[in-house]
Backbone atoms as SQL, in Angstrom:
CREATE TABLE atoms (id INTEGER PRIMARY KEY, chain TEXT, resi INTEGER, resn TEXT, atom TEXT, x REAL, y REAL, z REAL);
INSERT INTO atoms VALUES
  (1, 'A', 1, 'UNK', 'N', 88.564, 105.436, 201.252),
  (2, 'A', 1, 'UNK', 'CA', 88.969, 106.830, 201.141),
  (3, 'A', 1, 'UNK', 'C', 89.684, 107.055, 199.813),
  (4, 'A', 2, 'UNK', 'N', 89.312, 108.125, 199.315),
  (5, 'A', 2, 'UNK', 'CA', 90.139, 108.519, 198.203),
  (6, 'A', 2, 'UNK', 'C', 91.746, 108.871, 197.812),
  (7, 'A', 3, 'UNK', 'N', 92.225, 108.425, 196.918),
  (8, 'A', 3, 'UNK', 'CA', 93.631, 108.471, 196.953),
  (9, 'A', 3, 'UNK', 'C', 94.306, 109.925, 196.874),
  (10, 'A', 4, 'UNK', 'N', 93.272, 110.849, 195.998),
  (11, 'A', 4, 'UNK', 'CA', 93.236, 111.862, 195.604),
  (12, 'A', 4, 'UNK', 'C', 93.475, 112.774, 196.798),
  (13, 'A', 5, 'UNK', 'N', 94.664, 113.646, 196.526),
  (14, 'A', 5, 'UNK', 'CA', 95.026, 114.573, 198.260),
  (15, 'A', 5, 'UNK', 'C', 93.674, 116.004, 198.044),
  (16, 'A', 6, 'UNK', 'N', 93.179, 116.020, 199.046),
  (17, 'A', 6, 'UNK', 'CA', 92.192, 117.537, 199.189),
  (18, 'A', 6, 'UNK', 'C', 92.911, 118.390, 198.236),
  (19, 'A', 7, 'UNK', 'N', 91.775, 119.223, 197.324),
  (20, 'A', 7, 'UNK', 'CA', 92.937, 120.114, 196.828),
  (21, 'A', 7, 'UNK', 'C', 92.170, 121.707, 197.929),
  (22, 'A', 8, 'UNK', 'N', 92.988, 122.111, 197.914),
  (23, 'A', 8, 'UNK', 'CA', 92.888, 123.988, 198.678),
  (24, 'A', 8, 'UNK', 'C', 92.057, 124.657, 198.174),
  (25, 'A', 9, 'UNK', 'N', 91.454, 124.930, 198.525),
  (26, 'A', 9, 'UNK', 'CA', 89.929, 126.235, 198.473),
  (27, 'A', 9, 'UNK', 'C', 91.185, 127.352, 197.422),
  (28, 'A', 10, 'UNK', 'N', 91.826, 127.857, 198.058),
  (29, 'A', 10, 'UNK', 'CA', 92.784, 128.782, 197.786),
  (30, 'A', 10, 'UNK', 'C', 93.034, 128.466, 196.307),
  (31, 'A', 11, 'UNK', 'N', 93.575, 126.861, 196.038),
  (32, 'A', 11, 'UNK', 'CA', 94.118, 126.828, 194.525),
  (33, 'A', 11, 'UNK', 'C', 92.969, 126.251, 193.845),
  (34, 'A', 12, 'UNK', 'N', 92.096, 126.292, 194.281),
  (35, 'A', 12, 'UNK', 'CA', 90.428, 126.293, 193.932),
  (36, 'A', 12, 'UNK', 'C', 90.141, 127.553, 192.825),
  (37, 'A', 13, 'UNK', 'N', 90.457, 128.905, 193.877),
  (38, 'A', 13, 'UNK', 'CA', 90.267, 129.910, 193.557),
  (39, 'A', 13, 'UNK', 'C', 90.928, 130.572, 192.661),
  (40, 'A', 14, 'UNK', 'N', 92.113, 130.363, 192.625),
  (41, 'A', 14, 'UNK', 'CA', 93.476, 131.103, 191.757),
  (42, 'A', 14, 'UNK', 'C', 93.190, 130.343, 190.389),
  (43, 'A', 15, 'UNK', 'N', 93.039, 129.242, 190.719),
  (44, 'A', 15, 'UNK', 'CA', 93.233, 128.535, 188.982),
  (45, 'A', 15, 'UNK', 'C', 91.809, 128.653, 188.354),
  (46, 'A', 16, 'UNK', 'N', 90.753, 128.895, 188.995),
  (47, 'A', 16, 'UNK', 'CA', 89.289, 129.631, 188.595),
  (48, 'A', 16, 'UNK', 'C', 89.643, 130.889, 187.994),
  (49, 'A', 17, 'UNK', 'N', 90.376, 132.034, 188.360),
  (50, 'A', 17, 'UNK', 'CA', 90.626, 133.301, 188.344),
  (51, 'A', 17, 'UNK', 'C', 91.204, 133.165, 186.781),
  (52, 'A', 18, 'UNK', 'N', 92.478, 132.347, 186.846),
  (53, 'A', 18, 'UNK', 'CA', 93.461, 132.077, 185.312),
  (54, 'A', 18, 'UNK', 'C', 92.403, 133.088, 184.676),
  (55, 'A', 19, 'UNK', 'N', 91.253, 132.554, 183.884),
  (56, 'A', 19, 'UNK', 'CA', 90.766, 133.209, 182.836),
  (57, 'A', 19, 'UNK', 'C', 89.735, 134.441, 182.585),
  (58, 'A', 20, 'UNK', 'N', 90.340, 134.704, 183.866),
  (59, 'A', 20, 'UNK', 'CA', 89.486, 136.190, 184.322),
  (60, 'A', 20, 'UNK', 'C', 90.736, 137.483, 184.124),
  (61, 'A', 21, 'UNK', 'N', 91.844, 137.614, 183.875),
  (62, 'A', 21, 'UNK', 'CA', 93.231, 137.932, 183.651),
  (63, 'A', 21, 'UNK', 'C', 93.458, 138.242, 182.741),
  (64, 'A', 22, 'UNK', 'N', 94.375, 139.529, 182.362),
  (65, 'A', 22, 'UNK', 'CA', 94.871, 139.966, 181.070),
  (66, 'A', 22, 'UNK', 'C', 96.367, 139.529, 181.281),
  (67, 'A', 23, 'UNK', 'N', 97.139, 138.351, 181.188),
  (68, 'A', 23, 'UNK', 'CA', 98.383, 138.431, 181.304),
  (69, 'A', 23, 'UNK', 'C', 99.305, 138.878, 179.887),
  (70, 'A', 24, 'UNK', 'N', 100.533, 139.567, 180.512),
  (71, 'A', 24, 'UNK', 'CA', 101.592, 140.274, 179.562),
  (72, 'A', 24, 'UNK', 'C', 102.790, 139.847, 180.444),
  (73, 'A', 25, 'UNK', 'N', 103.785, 140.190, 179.301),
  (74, 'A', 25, 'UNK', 'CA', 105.239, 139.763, 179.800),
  (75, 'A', 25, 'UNK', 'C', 106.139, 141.131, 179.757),
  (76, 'A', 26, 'UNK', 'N', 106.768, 141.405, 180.368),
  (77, 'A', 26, 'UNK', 'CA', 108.230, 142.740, 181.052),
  (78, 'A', 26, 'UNK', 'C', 108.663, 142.964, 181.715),
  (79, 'A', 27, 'UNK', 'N', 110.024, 142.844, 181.629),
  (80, 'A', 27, 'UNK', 'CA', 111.141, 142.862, 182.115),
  (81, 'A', 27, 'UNK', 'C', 110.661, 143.882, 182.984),
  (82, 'A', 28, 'UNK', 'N', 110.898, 143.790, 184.665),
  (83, 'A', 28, 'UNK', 'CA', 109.922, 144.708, 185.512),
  (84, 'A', 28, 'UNK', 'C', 111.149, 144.598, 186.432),
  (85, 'A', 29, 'UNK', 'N', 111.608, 145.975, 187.269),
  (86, 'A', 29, 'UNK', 'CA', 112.523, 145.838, 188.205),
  (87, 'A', 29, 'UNK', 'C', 111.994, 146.857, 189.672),
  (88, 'A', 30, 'UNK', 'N', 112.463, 146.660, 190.759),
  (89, 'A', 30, 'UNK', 'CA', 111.783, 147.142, 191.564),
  (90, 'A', 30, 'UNK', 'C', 112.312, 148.369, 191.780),
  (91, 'A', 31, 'UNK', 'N', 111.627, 149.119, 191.934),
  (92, 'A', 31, 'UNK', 'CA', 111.859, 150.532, 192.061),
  (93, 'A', 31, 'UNK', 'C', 112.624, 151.061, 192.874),
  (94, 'A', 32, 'UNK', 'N', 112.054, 150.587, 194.087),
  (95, 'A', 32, 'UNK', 'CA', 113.173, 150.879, 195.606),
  (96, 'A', 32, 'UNK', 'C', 114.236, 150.223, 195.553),
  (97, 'A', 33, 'UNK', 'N', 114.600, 149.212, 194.949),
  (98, 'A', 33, 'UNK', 'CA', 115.837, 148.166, 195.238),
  (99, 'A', 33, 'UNK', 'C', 116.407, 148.241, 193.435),
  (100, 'A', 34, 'UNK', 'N', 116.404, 149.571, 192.968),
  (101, 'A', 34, 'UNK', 'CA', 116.939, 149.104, 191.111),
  (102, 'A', 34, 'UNK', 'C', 118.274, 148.434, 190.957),
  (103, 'A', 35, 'UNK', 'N', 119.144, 148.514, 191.554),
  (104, 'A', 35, 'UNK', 'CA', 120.343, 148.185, 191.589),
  (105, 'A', 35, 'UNK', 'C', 120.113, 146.536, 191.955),
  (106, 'A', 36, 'UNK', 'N', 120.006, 146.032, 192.775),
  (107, 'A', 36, 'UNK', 'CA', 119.887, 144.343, 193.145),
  (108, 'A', 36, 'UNK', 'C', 118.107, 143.498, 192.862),
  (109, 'A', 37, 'UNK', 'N', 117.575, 144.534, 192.832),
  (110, 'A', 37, 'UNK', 'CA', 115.967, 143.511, 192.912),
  (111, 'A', 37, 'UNK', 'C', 115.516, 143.649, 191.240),
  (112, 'A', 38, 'UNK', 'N', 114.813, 142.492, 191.234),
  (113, 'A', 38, 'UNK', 'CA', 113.960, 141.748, 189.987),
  (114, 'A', 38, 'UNK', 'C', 112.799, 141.945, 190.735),
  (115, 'A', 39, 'UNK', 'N', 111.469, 142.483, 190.073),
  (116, 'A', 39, 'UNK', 'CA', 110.438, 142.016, 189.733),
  (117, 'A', 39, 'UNK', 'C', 110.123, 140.054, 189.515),
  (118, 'A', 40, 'UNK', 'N', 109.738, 139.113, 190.123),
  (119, 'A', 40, 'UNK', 'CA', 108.792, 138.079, 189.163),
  (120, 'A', 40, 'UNK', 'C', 107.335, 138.480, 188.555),
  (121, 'A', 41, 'UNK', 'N', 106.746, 139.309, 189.162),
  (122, 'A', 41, 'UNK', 'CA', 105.592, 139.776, 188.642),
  (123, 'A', 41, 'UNK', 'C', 104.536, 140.886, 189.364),
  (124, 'A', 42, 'UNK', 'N', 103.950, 141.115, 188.609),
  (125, 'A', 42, 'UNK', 'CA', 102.797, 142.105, 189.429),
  (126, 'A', 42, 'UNK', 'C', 101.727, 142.294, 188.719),
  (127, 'A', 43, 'UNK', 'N', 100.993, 142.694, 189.879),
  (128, 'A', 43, 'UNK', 'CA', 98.973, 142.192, 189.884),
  (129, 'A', 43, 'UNK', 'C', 98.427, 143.817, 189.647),
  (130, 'A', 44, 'UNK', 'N', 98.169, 144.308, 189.133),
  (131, 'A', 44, 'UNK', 'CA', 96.902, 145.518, 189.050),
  (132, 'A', 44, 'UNK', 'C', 95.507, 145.622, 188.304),
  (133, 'A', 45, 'UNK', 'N', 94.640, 145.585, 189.224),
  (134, 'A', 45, 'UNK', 'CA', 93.474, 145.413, 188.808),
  (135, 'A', 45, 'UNK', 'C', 93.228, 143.920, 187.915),
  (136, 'A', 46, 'UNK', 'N', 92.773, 143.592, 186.727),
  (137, 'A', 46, 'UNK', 'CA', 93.007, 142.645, 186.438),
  (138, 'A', 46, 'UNK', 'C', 93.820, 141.901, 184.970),
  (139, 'A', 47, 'UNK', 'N', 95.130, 143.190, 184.964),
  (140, 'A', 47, 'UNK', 'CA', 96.142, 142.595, 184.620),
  (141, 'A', 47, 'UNK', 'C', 97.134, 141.509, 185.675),
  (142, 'A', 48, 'UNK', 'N', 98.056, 141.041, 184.668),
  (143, 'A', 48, 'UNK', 'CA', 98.957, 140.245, 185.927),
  (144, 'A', 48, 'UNK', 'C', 100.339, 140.094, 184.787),
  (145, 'A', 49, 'UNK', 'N', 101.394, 140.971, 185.211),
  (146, 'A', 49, 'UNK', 'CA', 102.430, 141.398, 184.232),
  (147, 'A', 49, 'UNK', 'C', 103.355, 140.299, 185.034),
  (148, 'A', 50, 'UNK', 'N', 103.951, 139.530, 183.795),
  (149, 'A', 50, 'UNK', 'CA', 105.375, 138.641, 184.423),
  (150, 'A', 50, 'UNK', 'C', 106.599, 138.863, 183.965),
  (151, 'A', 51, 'UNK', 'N', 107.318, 138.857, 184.400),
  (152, 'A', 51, 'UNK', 'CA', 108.921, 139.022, 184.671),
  (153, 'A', 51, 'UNK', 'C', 109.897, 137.532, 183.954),
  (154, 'A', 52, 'UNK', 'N', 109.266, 137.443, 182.669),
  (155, 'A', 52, 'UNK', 'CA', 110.262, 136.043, 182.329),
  (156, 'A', 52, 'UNK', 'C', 111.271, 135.745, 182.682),
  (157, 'A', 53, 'UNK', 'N', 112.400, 136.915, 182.321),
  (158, 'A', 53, 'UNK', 'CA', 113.467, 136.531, 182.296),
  (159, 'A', 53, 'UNK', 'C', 114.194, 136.625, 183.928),
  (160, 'A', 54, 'UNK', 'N', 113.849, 136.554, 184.511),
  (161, 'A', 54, 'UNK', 'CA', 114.190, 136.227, 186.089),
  (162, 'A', 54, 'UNK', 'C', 113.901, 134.906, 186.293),
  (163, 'A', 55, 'UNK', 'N', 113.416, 134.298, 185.377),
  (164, 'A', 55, 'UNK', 'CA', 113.396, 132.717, 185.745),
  (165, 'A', 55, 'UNK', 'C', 114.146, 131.993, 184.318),
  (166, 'A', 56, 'UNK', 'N', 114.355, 132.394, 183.405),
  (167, 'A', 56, 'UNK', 'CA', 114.681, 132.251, 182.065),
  (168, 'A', 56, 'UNK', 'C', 116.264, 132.488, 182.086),
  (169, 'A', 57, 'UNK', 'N', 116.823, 133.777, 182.341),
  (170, 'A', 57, 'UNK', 'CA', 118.040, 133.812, 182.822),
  (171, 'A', 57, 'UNK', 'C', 119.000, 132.747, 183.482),
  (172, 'A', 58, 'UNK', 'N', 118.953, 132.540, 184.753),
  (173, 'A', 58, 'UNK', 'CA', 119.366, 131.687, 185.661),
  (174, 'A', 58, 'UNK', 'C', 119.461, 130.045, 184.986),
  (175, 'A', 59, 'UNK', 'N', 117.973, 130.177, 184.530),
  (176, 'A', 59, 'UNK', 'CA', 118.568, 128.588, 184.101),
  (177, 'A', 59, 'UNK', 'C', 119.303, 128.187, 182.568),
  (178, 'A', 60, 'UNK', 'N', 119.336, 129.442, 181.826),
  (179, 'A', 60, 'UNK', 'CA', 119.881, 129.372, 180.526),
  (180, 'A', 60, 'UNK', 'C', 121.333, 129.338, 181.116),
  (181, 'A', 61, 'UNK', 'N', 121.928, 130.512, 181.916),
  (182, 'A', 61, 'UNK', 'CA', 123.325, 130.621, 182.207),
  (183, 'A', 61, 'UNK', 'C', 124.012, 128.849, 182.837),
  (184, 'A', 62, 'UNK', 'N', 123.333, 128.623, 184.085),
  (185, 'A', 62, 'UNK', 'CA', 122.985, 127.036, 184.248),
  (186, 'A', 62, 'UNK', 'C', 123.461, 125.857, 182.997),
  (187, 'A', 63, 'UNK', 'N', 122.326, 126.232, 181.968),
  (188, 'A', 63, 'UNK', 'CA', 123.165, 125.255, 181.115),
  (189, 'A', 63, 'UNK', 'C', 124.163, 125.438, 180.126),
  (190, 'A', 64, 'UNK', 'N', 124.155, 126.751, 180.090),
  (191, 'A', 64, 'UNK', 'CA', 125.596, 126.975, 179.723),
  (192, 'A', 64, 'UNK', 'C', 126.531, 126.956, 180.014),
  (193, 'A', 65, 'UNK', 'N', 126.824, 127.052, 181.638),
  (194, 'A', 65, 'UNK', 'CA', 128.038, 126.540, 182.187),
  (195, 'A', 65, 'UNK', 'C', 128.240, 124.830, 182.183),
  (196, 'A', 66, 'UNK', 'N', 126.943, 123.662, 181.902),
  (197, 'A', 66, 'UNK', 'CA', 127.262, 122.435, 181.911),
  (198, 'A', 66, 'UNK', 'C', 127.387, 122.543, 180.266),
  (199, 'A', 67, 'UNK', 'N', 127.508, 123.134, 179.278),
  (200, 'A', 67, 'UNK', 'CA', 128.019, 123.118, 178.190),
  (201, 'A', 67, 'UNK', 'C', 129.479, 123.361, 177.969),
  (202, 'A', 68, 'UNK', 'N', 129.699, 124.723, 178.905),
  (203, 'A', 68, 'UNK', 'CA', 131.050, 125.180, 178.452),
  (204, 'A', 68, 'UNK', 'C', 131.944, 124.182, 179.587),
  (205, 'A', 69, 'UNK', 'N', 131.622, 123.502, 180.969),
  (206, 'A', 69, 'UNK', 'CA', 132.449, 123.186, 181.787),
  (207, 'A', 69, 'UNK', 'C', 131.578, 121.271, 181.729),
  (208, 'A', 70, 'UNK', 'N', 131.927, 120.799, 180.590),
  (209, 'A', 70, 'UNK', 'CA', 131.015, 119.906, 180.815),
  (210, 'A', 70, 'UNK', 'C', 131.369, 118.032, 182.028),
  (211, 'A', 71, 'UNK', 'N', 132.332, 118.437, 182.814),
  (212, 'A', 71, 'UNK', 'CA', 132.420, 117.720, 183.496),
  (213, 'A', 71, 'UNK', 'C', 132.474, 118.420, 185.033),
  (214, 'A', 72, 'UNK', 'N', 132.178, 119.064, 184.838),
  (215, 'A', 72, 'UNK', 'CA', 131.274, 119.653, 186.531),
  (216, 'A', 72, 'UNK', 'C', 130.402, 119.080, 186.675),
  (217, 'A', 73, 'UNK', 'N', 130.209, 118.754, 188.509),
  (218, 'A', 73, 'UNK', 'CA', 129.430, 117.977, 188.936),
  (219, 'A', 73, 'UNK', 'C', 127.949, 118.952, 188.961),
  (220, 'A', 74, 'UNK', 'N', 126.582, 118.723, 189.310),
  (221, 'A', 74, 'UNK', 'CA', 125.546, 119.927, 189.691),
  (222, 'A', 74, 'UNK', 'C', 125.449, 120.401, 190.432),
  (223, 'A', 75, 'UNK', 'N', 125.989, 120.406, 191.580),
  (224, 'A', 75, 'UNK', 'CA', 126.464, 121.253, 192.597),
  (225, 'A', 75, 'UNK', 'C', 127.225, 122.308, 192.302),
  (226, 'A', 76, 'UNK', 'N', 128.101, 121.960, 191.574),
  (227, 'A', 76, 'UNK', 'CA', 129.655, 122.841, 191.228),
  (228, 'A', 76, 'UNK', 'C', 128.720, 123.585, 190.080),
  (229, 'A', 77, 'UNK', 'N', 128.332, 123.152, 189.366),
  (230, 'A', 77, 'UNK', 'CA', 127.312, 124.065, 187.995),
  (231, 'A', 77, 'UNK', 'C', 126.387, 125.350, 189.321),
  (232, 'A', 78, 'UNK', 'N', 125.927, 124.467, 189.985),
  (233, 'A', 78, 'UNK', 'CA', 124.803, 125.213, 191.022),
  (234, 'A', 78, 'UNK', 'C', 125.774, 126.641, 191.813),
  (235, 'A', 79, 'UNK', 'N', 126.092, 125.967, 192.433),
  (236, 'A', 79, 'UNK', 'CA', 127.142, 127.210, 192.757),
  (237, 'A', 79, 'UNK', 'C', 127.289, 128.391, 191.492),
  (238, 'A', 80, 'UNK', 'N', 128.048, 127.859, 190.995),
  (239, 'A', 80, 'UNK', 'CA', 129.052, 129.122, 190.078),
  (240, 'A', 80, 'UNK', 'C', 127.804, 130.180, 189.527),
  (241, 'A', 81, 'UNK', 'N', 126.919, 129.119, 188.876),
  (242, 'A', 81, 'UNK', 'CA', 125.551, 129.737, 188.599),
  (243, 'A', 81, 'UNK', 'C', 125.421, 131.150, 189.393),
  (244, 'A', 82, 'UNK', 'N', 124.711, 130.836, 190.702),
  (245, 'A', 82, 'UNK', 'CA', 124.475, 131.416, 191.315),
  (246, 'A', 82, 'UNK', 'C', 125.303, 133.125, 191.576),
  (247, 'A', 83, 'UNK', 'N', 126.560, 132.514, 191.734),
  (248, 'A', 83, 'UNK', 'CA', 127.681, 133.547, 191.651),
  (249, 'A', 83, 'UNK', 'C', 127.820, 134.348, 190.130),
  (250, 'A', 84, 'UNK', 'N', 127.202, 133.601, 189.304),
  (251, 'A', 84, 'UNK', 'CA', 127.299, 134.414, 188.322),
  (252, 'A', 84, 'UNK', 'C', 125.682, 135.661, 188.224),
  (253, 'A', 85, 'UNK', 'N', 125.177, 134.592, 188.248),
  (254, 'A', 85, 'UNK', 'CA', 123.518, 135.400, 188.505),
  (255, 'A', 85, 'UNK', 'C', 123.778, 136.955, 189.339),
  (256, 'A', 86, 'UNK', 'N', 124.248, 136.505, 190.654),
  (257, 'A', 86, 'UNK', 'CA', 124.426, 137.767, 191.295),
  (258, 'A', 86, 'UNK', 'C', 125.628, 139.197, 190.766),
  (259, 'A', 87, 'UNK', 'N', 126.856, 138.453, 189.974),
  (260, 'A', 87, 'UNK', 'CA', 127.630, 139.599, 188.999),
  (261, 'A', 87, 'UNK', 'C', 126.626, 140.506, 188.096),
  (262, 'A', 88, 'UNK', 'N', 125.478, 140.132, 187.665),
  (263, 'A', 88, 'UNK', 'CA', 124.836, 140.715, 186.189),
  (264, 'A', 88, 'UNK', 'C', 124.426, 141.999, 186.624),
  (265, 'A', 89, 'UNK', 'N', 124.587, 142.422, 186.040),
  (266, 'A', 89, 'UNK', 'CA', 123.762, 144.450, 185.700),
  (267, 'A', 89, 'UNK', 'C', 122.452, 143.987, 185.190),
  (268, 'A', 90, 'UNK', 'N', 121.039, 144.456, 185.672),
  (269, 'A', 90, 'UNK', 'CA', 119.926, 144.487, 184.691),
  (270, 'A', 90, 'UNK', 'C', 120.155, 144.377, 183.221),
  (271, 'A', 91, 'UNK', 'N', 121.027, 145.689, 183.027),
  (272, 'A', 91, 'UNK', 'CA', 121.280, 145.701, 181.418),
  (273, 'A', 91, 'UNK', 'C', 121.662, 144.400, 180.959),
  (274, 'A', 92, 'UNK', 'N', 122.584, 143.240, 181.647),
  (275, 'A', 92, 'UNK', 'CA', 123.148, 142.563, 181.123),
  (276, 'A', 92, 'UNK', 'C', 122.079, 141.273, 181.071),
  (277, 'A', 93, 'UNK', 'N', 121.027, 141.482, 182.102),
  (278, 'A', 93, 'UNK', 'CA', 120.349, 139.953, 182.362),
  (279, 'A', 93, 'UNK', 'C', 119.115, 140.074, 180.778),
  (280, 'A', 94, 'UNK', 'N', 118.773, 141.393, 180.744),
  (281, 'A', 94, 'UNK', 'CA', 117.799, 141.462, 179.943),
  (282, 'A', 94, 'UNK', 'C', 118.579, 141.573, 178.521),
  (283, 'A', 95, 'UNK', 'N', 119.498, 141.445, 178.361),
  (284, 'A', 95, 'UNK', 'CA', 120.499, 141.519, 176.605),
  (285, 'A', 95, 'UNK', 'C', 120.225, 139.812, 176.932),
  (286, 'A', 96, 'UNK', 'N', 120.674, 138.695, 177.807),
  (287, 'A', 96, 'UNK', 'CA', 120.711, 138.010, 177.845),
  (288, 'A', 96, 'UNK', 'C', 118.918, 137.456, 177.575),
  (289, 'A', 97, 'UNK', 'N', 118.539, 137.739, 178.275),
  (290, 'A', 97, 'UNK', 'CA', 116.845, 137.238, 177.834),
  (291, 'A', 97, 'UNK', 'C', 116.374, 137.525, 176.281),
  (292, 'A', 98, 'UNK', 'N', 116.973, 138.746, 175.960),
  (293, 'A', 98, 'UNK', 'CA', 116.449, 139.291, 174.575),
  (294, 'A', 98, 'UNK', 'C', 117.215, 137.999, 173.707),
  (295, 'A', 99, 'UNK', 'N', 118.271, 137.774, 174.046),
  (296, 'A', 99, 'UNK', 'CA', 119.214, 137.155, 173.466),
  (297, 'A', 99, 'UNK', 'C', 118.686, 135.334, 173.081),
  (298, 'A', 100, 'UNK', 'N', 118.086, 135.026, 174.345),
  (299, 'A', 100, 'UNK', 'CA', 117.314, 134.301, 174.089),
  (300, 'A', 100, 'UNK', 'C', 116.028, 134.108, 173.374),
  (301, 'A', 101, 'UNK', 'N', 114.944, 135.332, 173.739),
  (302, 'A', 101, 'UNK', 'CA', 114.216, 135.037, 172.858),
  (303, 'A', 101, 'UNK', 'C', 114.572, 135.215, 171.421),
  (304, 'A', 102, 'UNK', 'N', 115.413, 135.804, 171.153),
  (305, 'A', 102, 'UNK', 'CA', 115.873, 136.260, 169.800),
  (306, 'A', 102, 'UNK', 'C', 115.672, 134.412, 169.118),
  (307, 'A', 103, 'UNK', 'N', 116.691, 133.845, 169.825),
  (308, 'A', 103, 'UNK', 'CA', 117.188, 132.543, 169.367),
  (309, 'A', 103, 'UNK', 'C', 116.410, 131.404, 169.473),
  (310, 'A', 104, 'UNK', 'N', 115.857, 131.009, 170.559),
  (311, 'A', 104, 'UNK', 'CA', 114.808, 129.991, 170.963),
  (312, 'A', 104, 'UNK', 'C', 114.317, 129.591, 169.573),
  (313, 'A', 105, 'UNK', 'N', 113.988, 128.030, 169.614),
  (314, 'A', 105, 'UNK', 'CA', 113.477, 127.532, 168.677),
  (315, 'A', 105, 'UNK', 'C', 112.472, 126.469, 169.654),
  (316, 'A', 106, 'UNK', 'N', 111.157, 126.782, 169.167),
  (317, 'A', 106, 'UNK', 'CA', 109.935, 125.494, 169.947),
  (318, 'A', 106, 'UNK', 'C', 109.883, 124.690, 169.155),
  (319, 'A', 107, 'UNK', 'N', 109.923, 123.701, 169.985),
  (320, 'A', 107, 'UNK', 'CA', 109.725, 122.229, 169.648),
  (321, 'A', 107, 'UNK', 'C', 108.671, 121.930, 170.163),
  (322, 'A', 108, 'UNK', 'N', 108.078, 120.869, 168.911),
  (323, 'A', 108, 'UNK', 'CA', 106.474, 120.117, 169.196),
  (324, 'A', 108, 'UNK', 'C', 106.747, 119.227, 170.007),
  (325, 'A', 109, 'UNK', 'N', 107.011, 118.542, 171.137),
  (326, 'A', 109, 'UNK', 'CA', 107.270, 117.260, 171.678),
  (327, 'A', 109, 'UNK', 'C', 105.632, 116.447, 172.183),
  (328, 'A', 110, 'UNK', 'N', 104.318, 116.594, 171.464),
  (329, 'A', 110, 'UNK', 'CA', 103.125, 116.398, 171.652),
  (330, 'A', 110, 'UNK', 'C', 102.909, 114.988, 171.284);
């Protein structure tokens, strides 16, 4: 028998699709919930718009608290994180994303 696990009809299908897709990136917030909800993304027709900085955010703040508090354990980073994530205003998460892409530097690691 093969070592190889079945892969899913399903992720058969989705990762077939990838290049059938117009993907774009924006800051997307939900309409009914503007005050507490993020967007990660959304599907129309055959665009597929993503929501970077809802995943970009969280873990930049993350290592900035093991920068600024650098003998916290990851739990204690994990926590505060979290508690901080939930303080932010939209306005503030997306200054923070801009803020990042502003700065980001890619590295070749190939």
């Amino acid at each position: 028998m093969s070592s190889k696990k079945k892969r899913s009809a399903l992720l058969v299908d989705v990762l077939a699709a990838l290049g059938d897709v117009r993907i774009t990136e924006r800051y997307l917030i939900d309409e009914e919930n503007k005050r507490t909800h993020f967007l990660h993304g959304t599907q129309d027709g055959e665009e597929i718009v993503i929501n970077e900085a809802v995943s970009v955010v969280p873990t930049l703040l993350h290592e900035l608290i093991h920068f600024v508090r650098p003998r916290w354990s990851e739990t204690t980073v994990r926590r505060h994180c979290t508690m901080l994530v939930r303080q932010l205003e939209h306005s503030e998460v997306k200054a923070i994303y801009d803020q990042y892409v502003e700065r980001k530097v890619t590295s070749d690691n190939s």
